[in-house]
C-alpha positions in Angstrom: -27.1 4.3 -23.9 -23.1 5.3 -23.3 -21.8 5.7 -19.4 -21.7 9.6 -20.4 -25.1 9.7 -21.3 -26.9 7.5 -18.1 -24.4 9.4 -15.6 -24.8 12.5 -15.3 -22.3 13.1 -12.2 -19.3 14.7 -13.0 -16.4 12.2 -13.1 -14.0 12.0 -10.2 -10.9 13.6 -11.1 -7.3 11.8 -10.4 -3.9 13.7 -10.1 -2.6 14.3 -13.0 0.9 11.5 -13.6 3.1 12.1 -16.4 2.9 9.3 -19.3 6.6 9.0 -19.4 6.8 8.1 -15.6 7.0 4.2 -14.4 3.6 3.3 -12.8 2.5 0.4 -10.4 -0.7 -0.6 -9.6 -1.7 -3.2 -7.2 -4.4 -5.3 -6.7 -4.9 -6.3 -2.8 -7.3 -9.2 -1.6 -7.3 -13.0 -2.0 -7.8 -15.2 -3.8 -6.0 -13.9 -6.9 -4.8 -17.0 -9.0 -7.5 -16.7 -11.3 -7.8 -12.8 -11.5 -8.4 -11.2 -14.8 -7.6 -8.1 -13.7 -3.5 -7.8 -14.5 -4.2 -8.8 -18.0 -6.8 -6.4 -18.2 -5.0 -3.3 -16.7 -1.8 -4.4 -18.7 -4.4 -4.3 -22.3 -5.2 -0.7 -20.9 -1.5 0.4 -20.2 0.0 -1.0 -23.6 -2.4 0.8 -25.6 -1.9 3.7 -24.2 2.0 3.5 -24.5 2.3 3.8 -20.7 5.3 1.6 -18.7 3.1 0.3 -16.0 2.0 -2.9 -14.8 -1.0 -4.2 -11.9 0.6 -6.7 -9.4 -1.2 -8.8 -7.2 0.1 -8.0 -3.9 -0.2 -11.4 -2.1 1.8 -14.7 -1.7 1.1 -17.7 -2.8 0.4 -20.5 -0.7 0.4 -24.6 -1.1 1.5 -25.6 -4.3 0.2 -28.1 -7.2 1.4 -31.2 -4.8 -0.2 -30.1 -2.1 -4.1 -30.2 -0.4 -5.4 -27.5 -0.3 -4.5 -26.7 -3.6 -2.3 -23.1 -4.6 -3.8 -20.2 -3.3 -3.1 -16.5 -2.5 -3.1 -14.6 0.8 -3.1 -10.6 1.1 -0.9 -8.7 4.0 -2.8 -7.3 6.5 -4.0 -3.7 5.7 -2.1 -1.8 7.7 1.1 -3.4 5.9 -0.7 -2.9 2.5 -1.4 0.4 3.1 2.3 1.3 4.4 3.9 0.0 1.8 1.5 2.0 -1.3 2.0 4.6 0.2 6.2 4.2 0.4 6.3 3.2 -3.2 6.7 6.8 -5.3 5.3 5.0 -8.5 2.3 3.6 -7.0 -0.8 5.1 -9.2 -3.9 2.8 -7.5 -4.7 0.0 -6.2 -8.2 -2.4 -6.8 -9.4 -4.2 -4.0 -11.1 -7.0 -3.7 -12.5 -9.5 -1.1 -12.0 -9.8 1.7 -11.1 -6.6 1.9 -13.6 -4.1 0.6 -15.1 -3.0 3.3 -12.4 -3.3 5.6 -10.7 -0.7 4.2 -13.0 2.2 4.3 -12.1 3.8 7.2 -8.4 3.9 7.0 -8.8 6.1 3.6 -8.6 9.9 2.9 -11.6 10.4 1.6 -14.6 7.9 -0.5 -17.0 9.2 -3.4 -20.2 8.4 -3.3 -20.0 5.0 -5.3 -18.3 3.9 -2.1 -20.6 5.2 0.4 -23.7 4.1 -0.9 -22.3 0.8 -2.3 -20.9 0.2 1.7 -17.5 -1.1 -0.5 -14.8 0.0 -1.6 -13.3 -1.7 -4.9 -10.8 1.2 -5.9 -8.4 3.4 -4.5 -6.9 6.3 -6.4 -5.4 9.2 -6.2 -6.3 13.1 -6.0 -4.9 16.2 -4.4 -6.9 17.7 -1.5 -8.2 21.3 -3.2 -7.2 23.2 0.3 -3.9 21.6 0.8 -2.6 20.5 -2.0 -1.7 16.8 -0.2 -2.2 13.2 -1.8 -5.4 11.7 -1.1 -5.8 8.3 -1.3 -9.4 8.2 -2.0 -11.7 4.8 -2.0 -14.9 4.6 -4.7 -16.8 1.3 -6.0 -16.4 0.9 -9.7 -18.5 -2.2 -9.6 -21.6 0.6 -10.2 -20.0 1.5 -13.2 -19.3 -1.9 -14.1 -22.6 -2.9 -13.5 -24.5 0.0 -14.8 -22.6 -0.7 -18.1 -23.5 -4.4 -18.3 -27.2 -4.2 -17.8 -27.6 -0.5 -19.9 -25.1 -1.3 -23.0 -26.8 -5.0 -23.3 -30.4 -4.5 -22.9 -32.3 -4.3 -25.9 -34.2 -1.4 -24.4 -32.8 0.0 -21.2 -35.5 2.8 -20.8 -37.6 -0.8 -20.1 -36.3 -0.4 -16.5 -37.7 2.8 -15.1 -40.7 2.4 -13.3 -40.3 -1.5 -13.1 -39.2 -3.9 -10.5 -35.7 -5.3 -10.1 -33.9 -8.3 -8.5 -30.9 -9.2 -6.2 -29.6 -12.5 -5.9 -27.4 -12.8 -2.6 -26.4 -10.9 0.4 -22.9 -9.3 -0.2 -21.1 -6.6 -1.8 -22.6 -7.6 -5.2 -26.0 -7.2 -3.8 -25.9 -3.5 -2.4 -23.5 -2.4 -5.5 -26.1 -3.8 -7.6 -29.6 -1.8 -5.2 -27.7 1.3 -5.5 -27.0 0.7 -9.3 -31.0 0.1 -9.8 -32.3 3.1 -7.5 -29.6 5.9 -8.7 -29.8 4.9 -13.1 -32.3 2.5 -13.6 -35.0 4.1 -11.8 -36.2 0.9 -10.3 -39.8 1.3 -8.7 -39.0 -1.6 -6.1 -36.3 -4.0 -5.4 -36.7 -7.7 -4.4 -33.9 -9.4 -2.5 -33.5 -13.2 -2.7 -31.1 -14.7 -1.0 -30.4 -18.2 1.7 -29.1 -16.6 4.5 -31.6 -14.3 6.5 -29.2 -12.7 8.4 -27.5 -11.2 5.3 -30.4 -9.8 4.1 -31.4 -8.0 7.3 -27.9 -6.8 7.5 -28.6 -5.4 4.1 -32.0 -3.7 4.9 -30.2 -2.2 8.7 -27.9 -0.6 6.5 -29.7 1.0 4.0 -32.6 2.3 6.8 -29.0 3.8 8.4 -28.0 5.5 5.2 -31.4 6.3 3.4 -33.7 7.4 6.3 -36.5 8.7 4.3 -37.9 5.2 2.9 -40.3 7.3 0.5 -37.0 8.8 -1.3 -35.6 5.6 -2.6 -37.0 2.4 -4.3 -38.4 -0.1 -1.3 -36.1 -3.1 -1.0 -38.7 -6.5 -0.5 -37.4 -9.5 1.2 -38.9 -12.8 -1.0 -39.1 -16.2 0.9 -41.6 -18.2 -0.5 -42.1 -18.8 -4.1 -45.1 -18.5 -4.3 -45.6 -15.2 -3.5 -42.6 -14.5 -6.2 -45.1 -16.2 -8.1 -47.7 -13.4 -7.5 -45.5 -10.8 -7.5 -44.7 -8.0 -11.0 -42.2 -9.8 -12.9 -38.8 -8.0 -12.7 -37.3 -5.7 -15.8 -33.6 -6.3 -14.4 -31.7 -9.5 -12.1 -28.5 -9.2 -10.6 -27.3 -12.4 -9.1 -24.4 -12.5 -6.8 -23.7 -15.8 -5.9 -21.5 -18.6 -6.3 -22.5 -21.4 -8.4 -22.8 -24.4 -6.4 -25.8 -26.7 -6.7 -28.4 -25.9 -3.8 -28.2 -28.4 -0.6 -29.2 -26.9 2.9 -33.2 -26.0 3.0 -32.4 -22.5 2.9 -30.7 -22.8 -0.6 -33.2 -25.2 -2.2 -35.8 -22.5 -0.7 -34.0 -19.4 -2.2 -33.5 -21.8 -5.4 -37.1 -22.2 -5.8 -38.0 -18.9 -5.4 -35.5 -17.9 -8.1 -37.2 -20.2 -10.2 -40.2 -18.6 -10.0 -38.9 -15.3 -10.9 -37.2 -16.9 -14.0 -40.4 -18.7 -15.1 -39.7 -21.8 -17.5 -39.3 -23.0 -20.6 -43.2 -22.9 -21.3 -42.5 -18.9 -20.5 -39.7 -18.7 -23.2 -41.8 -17.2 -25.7 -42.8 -14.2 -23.4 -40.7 -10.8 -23.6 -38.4 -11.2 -20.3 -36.3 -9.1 -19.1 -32.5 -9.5 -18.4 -30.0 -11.2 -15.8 -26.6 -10.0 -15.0 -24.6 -13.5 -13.5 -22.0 -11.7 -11.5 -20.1 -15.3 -11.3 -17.9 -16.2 -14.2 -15.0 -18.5 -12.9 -14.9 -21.5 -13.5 -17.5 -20.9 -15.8 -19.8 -18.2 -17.3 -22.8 -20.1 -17.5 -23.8 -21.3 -14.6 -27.0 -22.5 -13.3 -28.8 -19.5 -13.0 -27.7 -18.3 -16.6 -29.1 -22.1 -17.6 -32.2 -21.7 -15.7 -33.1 -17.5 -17.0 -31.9 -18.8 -20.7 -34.4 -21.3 -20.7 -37.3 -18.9 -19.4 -36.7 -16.4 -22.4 -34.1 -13.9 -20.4 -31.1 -12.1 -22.2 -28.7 -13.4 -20.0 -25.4 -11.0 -19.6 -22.5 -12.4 -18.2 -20.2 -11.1 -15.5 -17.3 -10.5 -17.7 -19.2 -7.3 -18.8 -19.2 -6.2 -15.7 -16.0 -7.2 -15.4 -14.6 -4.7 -18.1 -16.8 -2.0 -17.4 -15.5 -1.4 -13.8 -11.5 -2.1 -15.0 -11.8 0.4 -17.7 -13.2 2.7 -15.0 -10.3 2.4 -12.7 -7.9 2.6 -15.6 -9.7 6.0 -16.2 -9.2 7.3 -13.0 -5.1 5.7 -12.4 -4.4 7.4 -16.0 -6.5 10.5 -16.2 -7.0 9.7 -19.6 -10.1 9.1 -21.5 -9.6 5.7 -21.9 -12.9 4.5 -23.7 -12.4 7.4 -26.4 -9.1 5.7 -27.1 -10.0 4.1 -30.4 -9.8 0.1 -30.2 -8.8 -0.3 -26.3 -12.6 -1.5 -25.4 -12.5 -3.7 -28.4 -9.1 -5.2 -27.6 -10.0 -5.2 -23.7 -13.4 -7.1 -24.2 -11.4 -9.8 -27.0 -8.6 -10.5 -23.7 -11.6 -11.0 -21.2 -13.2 -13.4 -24.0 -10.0 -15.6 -25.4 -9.0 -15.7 -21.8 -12.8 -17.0 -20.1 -12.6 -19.6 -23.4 -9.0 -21.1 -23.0 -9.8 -21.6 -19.0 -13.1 -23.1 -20.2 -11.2 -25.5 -22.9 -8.8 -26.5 -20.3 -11.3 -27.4 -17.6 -13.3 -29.3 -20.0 -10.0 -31.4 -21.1 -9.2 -32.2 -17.5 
């Protein structure tokens, strides 16, 4: 199942920038040391003969002698967004933490993706239809990022209509991931797992706010006890959003538990699971999540997938050009994600 097939929205449409004209693209948020997301953008731009480049906008701070160790801190956004909209060869911008929601209301406009996510991941630009101004609009390409992973790795993605789903966490992951489920997968329910209680009923305040009629949208269901995950219909689809750090407090080894009893165990392997997205790649793709759903029989997919999906998705809308019907770019996109994720892995392992 292809992204033009499962969405059937019309794309957003971009301004139209000439190929021959110098582009920048930024990428605003911290921390950035570890981003894949130049490399990415500059795969994209190459192949399509373009003369533009992503740069992280942030400084570095600390260096290699120093505790903490080197990391990267964004301007504030008022200072961000002044000097985008000064530079005449900006074409976009992604955005990442701790920024994404931040941001929303100093925009033009957002799409949908945006609004219903409750982040904003992108901005690009589009001329207002009355006016004729630049827009600088905001929209969440994590949904098409993850909407790709889960639909293009599944062995069966019709699998997920009518069946329940799970979150991992409480953050921008986890509501980019419920609106994913509800709007393509046709999710009949949504379970939400995660330590902090707070963050969850921040999540369901929200969505009551945005999607009054409870009857017109898959039910989100707070878990807290495994045993009634136990009980509960096995989930078609996981998303987990979360860092991978071994559990401590009570409220981690709680959520922990109850994650195990999703997954099942190894005596489980031999059953027809479903699949888990593991948002976290860095340091490494397989975390303990992706240990624990491997050993209970789930395809496990790994955040890099979701990684590409949503790039290629913003490169689509900086460029305006059909940049997944460009023959090779995915290929040679998804072989810099993997060489990349593997040296970083080599040289962790060698330290």
């Amino acid at each position: 199942m292809s992204l033009t097939e499962i969405n059937q929205t019309p794309p957003e449409e971009p301004i139209s920038i000439p190929s021959n004209r110098d582009g920048v693209a930024y990428l605003y948020g911290h921390p950035l040391l570890n981003s894949l997301s130049p490399p990415l953008h500059q795969t994209v731009y190459n192949a399509l003969g373009l003369n533009w480049t992503q740069i992280p906008l942030s400084s570095v701070c600390g260096s290699l002698e120093t505790y903490p160790p080197p990391y990267t801190r964004s301007p504030p956004i008022e200072k961000y967004l002044a000097s985008i909209k000064s530079n005449p060869k900006f074409v976009g911008s992604s955005v990442t933490m701790p920024h994404k929601v931040a941001i929303m209301p100093h925009l033009d406009d957002l799409t949908e993706h945006a609004r219903q996510a409750g982040a904003c991941n992108t901005i690009f630009l589009r001329d207002d239809p009355t006016t004729g101004q630049r827009q600088y609009v905001g929209t969440n390409t994590d949904c098409d990022g993850i909407r790709e992973a889960l639909t293009q790795n599944a062995p069966d993605p019709s699998r997920f209509r009518g069946r329940p789903a799970l979150i991992i966490g409480g953050g921008g992951t986890a509501r980019t991931a419920i609106y994913v489920m509800r709007r393509w997968l046709g999710s009949s329910h949504i379970y939400v797992v995660n330590r902090d209680a707070a963050e969850v009923a921040a999540i369901l305040d929200e969505d009551r706010r945005r999607n009054p009629d409870p009857k017109a949208q898959a039910p989100l269901i707070p878990v807290t006890d495994p045993a009634e995950a136990a009980r509960l219909e096995p989930p078609a689809a996981i998303v987990s959003g979360i860092p991978n750090y071994p559990p401590k407090s009570p409220e981690e080894l709680r959520s922990r538990a109850i994650i195990q009893a999703f997954l099942g165990t190894s005596a489980d392997a031999e059953k027809q699971q479903g699949v888990i997205l593991e948002m976290c790649y860095h340091p490494t793709p397989w975390t303990e999540i992706a240990h624990l759903a491997s050993a209970g029989g789930w395809k496990v997919i790994l955040g890099s997938e979701a990684l590409i999906w949503q790039g290629l998705e913003q490169a689509r809308l900086w460029t305006g050009k059909d940049v997944i019907g460009t023959p090779g770019l995915v290929e040679q996109v998804k072989d810099l994600v993997a060489r990349t994720i593997a040296e970083r892995e080599s040289a962790k392992s060698s330290l």
